[in-house]
BABAKOL-466942 format. One record per residue (C-alpha): residue number from 1; x, y, z. Coordinates in steps of 0.001 Angstrom, whole numbers. Each point is the difference from the previous one (the first is absolute). Last residue first. Layout:
N
{r NUM, {X, Y, Z}}
...
//
This chain:
326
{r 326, {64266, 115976, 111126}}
{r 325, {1142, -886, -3579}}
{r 324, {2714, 2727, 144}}
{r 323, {1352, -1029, 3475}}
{r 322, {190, -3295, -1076}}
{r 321, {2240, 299, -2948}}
{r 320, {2617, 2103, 1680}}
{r 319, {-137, -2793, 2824}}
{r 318, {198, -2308, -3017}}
{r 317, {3322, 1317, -1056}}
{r 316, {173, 2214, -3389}}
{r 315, {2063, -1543, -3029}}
{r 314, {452, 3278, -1986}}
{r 313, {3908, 723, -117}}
{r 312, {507, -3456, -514}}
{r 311, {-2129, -284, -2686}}
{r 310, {-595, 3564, -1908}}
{r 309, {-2128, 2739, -1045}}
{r 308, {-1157, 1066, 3232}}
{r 307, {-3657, 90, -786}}
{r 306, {262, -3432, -2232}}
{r 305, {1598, -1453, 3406}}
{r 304, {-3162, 1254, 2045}}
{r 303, {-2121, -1812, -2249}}
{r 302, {1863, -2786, 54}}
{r 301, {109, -91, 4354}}
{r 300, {-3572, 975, -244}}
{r 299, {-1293, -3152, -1835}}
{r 298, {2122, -2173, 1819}}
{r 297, {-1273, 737, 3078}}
{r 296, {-4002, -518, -1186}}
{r 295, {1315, -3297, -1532}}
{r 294, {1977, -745, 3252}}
{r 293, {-3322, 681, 1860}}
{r 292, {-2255, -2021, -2166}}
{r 291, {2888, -3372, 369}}
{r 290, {-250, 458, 3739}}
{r 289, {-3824, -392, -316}}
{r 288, {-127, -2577, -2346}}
{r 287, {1836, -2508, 1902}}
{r 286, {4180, -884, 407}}
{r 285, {1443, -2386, 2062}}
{r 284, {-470, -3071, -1911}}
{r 283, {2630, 1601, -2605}}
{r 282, {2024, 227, 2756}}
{r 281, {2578, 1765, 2808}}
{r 280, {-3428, 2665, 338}}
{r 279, {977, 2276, 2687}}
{r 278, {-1740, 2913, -1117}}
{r 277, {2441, 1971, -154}}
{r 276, {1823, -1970, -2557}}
{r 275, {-3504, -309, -2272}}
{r 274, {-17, 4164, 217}}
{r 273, {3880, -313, -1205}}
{r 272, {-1202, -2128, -2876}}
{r 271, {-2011, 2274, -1504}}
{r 270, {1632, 3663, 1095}}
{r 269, {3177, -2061, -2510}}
{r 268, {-3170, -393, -2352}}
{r 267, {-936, 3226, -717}}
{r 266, {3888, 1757, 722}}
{r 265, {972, -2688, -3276}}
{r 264, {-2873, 428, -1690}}
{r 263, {353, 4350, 248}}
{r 262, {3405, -612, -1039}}
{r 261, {-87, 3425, -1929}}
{r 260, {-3393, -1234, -1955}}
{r 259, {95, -3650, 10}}
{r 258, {-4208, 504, -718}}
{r 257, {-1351, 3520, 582}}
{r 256, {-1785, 778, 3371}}
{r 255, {-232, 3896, 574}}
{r 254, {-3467, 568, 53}}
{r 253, {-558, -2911, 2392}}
{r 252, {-1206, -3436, -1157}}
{r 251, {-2926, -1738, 1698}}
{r 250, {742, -2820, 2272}}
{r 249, {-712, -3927, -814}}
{r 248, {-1043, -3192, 1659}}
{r 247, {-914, -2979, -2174}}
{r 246, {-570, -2787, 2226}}
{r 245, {-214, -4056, -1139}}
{r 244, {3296, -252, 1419}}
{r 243, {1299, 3273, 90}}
{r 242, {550, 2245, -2928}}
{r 241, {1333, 3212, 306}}
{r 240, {-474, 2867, -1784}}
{r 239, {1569, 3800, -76}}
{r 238, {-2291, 2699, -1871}}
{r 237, {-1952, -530, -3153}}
{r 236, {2532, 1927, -2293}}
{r 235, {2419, -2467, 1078}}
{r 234, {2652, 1061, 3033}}
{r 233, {343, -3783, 1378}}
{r 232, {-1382, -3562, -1059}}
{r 231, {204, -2022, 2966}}
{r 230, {34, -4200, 75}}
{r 229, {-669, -1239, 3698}}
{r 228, {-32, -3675, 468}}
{r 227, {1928, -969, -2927}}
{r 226, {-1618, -3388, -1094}}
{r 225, {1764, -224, -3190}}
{r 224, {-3524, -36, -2471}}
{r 223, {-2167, 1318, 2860}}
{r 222, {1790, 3059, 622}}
{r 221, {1326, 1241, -3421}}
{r 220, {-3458, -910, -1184}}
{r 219, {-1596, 2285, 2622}}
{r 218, {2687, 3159, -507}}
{r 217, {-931, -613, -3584}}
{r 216, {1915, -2360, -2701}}
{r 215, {1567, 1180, -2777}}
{r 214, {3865, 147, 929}}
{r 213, {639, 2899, -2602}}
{r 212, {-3336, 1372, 1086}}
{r 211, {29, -116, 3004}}
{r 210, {3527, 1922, 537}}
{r 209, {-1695, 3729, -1293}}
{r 208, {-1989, -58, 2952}}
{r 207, {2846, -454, 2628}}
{r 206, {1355, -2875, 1577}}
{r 205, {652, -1316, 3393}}
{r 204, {-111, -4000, 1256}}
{r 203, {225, -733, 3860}}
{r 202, {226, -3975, 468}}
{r 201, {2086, -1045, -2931}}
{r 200, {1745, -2844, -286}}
{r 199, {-2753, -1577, -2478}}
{r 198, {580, 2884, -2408}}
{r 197, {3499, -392, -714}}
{r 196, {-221, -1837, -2906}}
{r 195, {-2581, 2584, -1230}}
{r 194, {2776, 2911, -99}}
{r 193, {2445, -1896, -2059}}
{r 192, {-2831, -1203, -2481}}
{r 191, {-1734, 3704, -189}}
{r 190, {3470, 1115, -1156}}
{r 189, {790, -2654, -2596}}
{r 188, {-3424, 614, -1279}}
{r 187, {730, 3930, -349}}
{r 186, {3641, -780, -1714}}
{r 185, {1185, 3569, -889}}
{r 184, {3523, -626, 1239}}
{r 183, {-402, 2903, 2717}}
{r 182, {-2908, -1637, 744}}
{r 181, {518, -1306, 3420}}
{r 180, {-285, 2864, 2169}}
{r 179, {-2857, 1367, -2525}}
{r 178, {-1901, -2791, 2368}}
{r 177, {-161, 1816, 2897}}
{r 176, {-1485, -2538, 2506}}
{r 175, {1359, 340, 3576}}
{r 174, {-56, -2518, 2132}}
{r 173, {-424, -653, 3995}}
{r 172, {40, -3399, 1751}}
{r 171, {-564, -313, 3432}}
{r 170, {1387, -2940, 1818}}
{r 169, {-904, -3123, 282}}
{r 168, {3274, -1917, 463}}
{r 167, {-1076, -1506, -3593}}
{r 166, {-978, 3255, -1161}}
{r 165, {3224, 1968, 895}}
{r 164, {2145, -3121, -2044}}
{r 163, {-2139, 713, -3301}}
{r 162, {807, 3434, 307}}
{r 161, {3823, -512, 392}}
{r 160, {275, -2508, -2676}}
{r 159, {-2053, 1697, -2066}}
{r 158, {2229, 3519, 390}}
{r 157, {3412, -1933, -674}}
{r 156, {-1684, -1740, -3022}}
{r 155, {-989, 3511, -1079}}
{r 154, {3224, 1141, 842}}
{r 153, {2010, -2981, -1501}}
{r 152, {-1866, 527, -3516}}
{r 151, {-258, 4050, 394}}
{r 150, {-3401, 1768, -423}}
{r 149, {-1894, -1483, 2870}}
{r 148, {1118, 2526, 2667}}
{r 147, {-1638, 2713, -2296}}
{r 146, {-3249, -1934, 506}}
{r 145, {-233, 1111, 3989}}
{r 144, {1193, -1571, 3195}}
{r 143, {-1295, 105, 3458}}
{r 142, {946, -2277, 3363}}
{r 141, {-2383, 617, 2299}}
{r 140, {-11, -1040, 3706}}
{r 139, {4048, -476, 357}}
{r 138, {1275, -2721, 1685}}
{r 137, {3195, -163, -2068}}
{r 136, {478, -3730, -2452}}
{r 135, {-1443, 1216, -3088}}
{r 134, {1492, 3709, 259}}
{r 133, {3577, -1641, 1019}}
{r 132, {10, -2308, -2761}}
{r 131, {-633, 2906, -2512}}
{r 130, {3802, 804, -694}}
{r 129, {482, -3454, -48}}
{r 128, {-2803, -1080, -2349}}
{r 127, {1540, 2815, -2420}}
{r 126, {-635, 3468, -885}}
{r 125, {2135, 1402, -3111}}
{r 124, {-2378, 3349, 457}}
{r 123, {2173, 2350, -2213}}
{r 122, {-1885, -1088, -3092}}
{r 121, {-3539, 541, 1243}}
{r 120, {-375, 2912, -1770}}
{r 119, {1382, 990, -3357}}
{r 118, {2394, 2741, 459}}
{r 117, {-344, 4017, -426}}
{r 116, {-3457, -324, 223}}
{r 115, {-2714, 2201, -1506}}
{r 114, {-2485, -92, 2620}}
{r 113, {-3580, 2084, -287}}
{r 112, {-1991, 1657, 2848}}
{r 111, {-3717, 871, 775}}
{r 110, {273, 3454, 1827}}
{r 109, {-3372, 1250, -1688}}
{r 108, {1953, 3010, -2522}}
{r 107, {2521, -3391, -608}}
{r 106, {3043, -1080, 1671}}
{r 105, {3187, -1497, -1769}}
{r 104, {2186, -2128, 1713}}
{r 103, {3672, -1059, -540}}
{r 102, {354, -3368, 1325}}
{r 101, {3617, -1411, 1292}}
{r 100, {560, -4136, 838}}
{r 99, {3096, -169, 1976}}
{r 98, {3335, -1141, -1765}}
{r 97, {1238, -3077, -366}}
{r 96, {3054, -2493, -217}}
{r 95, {718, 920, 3463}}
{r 94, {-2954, -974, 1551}}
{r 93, {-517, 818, 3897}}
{r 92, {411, -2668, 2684}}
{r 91, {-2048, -1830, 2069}}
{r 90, {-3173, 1910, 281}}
{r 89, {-2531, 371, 2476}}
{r 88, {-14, 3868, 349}}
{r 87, {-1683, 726, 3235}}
{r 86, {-2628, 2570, -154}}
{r 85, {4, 3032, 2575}}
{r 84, {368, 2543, -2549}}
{r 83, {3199, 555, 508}}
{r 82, {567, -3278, -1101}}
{r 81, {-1848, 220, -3381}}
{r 80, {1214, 3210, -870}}
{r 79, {3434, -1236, 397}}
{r 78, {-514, -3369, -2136}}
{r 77, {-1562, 2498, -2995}}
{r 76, {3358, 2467, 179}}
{r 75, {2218, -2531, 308}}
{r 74, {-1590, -1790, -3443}}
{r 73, {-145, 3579, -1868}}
{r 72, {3502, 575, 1184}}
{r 71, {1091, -3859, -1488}}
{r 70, {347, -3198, 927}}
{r 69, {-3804, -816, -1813}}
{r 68, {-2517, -933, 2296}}
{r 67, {-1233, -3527, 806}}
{r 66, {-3602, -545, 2111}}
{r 65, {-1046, -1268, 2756}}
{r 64, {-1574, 2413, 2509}}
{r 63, {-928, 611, 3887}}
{r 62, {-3011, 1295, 1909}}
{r 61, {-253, 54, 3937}}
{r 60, {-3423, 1580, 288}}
{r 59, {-274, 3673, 1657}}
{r 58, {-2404, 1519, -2540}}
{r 57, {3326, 1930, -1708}}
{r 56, {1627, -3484, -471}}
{r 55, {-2878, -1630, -1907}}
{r 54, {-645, 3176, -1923}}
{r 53, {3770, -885, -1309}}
{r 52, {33, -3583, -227}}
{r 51, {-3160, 874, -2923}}
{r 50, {2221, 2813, -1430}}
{r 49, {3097, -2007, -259}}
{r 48, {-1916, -2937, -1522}}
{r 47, {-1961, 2111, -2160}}
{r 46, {2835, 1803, -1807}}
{r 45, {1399, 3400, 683}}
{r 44, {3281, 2120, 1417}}
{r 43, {-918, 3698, -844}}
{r 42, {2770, 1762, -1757}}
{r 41, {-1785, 3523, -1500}}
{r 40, {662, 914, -3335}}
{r 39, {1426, 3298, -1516}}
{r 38, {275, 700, -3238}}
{r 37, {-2963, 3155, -191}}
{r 36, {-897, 1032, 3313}}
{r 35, {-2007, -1067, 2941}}
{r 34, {1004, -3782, -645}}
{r 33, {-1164, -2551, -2117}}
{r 32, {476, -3179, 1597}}
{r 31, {2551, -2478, 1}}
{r 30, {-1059, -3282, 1720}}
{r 29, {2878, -2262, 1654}}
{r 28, {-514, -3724, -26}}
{r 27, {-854, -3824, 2197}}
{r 26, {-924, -2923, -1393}}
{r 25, {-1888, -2679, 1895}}
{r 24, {-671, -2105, 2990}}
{r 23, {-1748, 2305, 3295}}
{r 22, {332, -1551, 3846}}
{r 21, {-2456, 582, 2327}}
{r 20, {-564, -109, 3886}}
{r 19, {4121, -639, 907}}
{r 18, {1146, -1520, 3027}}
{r 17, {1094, -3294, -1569}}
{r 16, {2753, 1721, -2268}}
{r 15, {2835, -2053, 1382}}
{r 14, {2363, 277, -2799}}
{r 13, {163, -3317, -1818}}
{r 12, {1969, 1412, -3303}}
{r 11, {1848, 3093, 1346}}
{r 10, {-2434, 3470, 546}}
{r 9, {1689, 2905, -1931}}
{r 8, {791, 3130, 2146}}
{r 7, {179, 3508, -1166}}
{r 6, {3035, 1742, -1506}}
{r 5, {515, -978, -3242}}
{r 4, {3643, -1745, 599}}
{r 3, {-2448, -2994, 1480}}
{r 2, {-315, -211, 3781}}
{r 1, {-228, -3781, 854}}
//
């Protein structure tokens, strides 16, 4: 079905068995500061986009699930998408809505600041059907983040799906951002939704400044929900995973800043396209030493983002990546 926006919407059941990965979660437009004074750039964001995105540009077949508003903003973001080789896995825009907009502000060091222009996570209006095609495809990952969990029928949309990838064993990616939850100031509230969907998760990213809010270590993390590889990315001690009983860690580059211009986002999307090349189709699949080269690829994919002062713009392909670390 080709909606009036110009880019195709997968129907419910669409055959999406020949995709690698599939992304859950909101999708929106950045404004940044342009060269001169009231003028911002359009740059189509969130991590799901970016993470389908680097997927797509390493070769993988990527597609996404998410809701967009019915509006320029929302034709705009589906367009990008599919011209950028990802499939847009969505039955049918949202009329009642309009796409999530953030107005960022960068710092003398490139970190950024959102004031948005709606509160996200209210365009997502996910539902088990919209998701039914993620949990049933044969994709290898299928990879969701907090944001996806701030909605009652998307996060019941998102758990349904997740928890559905780990029974046909599957690899299970999240995304903790807790400050994707708080927009009604409720920390416990937040750490609750996230920690319910813990024991889905085979693939767990956060950054430094996430530990504490959950308070537990990349260790605890691991042992309490049995998440065999837990990474912390872009802290002031360098990316870290932990791996079984294994800590393996890289040091930080000059650049790294944490979720500075999607730097997280281009971090781990290099992640799990380095586990897609390797083959892996599970959590049994993977072993310290593919893990230690997606860290050290994920390291200089965020750095390299932070250089070009932007997500999609800066999500580098791991030949690019390889020929720097040879």
């Amino acid at each position: 079905m080709t909606s009036k926006q110009g880019f195709e919407h997968e129907p419910h059941g669409a055959d999406v068995s020949g995709l690698d990965i599939i992304c859950l979660g909101e999708l929106l437009i950045d404004f940044f500061p342009g060269e001169t004074e009231d003028v911002f750039l359009r740059r189509p964001g969130g991590a799901p986009a970016n993470v389908a995105v680097t997927a797509a540009k390493n070769g993988f077949r990527a597609g996404v699930c998410s809701r967009v508003g019915d509006d320029a903003f929302g034709r705009y973001l589906g367009a990008v998408l599919e011209n950028s080789g990802v499939r847009f896995l969505t039955p049918a825009p949202v009329t009642q809505a309009t796409t999530t907009m953030a107005f960022v502000t960068l710092d003398e060091t490139g970190n950024r600041s959102f004031t948005f222009a709606r509160k996200p996570g209210a365009d997502m209006f996910l539902d088990r059907q919209d998701v039914a095609v993620c949990a049933a495809a044969g994709p290898r990952i299928v990879h969701a983040g907090s944001c996806s969990l701030s909605a009652g029928p998307a996060a019941d949309a998102t758990r349904y799906a997740l928890q559905a990838a780990k029974e046909s064993g599957k690899i299970v990616s999240f995304d903790v951002n807790y400050r994707d939850l708080m927009w009604a100031g409720d920390k416990e509230r937040a750490r609750q939704a996230i920690r319910q969907i813990l024991p889905l998760v085979d693939l767990l990213k956060f950054s430094d400044e996430e530990e504490d809010v959950l308070r537990m270590s990349c260790q605890e993390l691991s042992e309490r929900y049995r998440i065999p590889v837990v990474v912390e990315t872009l802290g002031p001690r360098g990316a870290r995973a932990f791996f079984g009983d294994r800590l393996l860690s890289v040091q930080p580059r000059q650049v790294n800043s944490v979720d500075t211009t999607g730097a997280g986002d281009a971090f781990w999307g290099t992640f799990l396209s380095v586990v897609l090349h390797s083959g892996a189709h599970s959590a049994a699949s993977l072993d310290a030493a593919l893990v230690k080269t997606a860290l050290e690829f994920g390291n200089v994919a965020g750095s390299l983002c932070v250089q070009k002062k932007g997500a999609m713009e800066g999500l580098p392909t791991l030949l690019e990546i390889e020929r720097l670390l040879a």
